[in-house]
C-alpha distance (Angstrom), angle and dihedral (degrees) to the residues before:
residue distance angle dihedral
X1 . . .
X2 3.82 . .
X3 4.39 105.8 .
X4 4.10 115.5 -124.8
X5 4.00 83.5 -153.7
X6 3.80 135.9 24.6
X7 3.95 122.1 -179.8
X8 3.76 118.1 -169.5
X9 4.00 132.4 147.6
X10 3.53 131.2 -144.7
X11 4.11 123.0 -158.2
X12 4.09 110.5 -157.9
X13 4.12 110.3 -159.1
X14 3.91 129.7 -170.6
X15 3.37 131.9 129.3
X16 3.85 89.8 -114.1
X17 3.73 112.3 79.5
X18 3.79 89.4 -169.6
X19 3.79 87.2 60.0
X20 4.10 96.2 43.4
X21 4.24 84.7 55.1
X22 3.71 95.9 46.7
X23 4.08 89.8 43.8
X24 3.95 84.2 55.8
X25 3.67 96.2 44.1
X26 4.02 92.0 50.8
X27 4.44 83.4 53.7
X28 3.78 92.0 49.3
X29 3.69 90.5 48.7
X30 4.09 98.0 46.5
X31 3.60 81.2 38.1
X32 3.85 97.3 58.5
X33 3.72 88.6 49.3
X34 3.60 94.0 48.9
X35 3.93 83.9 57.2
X36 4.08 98.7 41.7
X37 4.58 81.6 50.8
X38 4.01 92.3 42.2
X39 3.16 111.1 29.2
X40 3.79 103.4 -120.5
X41 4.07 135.1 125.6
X42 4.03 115.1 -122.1
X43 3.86 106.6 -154.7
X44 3.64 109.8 -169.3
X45 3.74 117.7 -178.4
X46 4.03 122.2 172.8
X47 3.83 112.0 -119.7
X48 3.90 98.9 168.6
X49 3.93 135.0 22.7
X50 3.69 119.5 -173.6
X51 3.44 121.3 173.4
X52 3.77 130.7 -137.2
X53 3.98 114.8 -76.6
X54 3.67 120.5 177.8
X55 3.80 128.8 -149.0
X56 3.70 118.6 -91.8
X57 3.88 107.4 -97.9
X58 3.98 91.8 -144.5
X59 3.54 93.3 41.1
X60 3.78 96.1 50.2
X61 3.97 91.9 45.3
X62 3.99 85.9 58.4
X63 3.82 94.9 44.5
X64 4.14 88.1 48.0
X65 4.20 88.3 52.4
X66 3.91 87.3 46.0
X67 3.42 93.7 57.3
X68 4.10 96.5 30.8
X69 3.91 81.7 61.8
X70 3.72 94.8 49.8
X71 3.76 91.0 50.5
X72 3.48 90.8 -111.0
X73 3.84 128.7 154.4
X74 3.68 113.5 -131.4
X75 4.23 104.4 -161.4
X76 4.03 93.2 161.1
X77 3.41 122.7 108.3
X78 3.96 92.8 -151.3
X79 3.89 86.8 165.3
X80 3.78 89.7 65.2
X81 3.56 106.2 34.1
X82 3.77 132.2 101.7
X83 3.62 93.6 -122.8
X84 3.60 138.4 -166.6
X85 4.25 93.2 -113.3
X86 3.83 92.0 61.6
X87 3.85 88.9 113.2
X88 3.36 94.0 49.9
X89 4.07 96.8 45.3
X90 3.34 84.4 68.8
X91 4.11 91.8 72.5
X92 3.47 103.5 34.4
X93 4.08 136.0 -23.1
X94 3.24 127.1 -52.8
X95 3.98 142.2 -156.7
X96 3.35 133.3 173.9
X97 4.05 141.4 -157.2
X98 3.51 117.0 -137.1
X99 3.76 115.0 -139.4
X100 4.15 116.0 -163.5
X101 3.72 121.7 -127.6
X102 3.04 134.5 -163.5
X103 3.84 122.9 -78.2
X104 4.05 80.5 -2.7
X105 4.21 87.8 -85.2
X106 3.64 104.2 154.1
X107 3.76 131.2 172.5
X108 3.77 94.3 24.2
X109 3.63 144.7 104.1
X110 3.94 87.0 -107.6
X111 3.66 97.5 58.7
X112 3.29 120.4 123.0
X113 3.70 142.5 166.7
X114 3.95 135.2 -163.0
X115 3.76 117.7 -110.2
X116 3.61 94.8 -120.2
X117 4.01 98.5 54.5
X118 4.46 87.1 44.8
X119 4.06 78.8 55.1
X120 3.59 95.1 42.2
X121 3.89 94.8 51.1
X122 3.36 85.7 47.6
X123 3.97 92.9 56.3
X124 3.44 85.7 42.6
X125 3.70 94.3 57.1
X126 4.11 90.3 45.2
X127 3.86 92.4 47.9
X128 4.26 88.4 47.3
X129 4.16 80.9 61.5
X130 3.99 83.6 56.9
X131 3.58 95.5 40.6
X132 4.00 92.2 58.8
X133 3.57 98.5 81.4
X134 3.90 93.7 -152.1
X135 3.65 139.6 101.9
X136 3.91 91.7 -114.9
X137 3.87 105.0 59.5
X138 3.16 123.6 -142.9
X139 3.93 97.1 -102.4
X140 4.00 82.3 67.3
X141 3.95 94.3 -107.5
């Protein structure tokens, strides 16, 4: 069965807004010649635009000691990446704990994680509120 419509959407993240508009242009490009060699219409319309937001420098240097303490191995780059917070960098700083799943699947149905890393982000998270050094924690209480 060949479809008569297909709908999908596609979110491109990086700190760089430069590099998020020239990542687009290169799809609308291969996409019009996909369309000219097929015979098909791309319709792209914008739905969402969220700009770049970086990590909080403090805030990640007391969620990297958290987990240093625990023994934990911090791989992310949550400085560079597109994260899920960027709305909310916009307001105020933001930091976030990276939690491994399986087979590295994220933001999908098949994404799980082991009960012992969903308990150790959250003693990470408990430990940054230790880490912070300040009468205001970091969880804003």
């Amino acid at each position: 069965m060949i479809p008569g419509k297909v709908v999908c959407s596609l979110e491109l993240r990086d700190l760089d807004a430069a590099k998020i508009q020239m990542l687009y242009q290169k799809i609308r490009v291969e996409a019009d010649q996909i369309a000219k060699a097929s015979r098909v219409i791309f319709d792209f319309k914008e739905t969402q635009h969220k700009h770049p937001a970086p990590t909080d420098p403090r805030i990640r240097a007391i969620i990297d000691q958290s987990a240093k303490e625990m023994g934990l191995n911090d791989k992310a780059d949550a400085e560079r990446a597109g994260h899920d917070a960027q709305d909310m960098a916009r307001i105020g700083p933001v930091g976030m704990i990276f939690i491994p799943s399986i087979g590295g699947i994220s933001h999908s149905p098949k994404e799980f994680s082991r009960p012992q890393d969903i308990e150790n982000g959250g003693e990470c998270f408990v430990g940054c509120d230790h880490e912070s050094g300040s009468s205001e924690s970091v969880t804003g209480q």
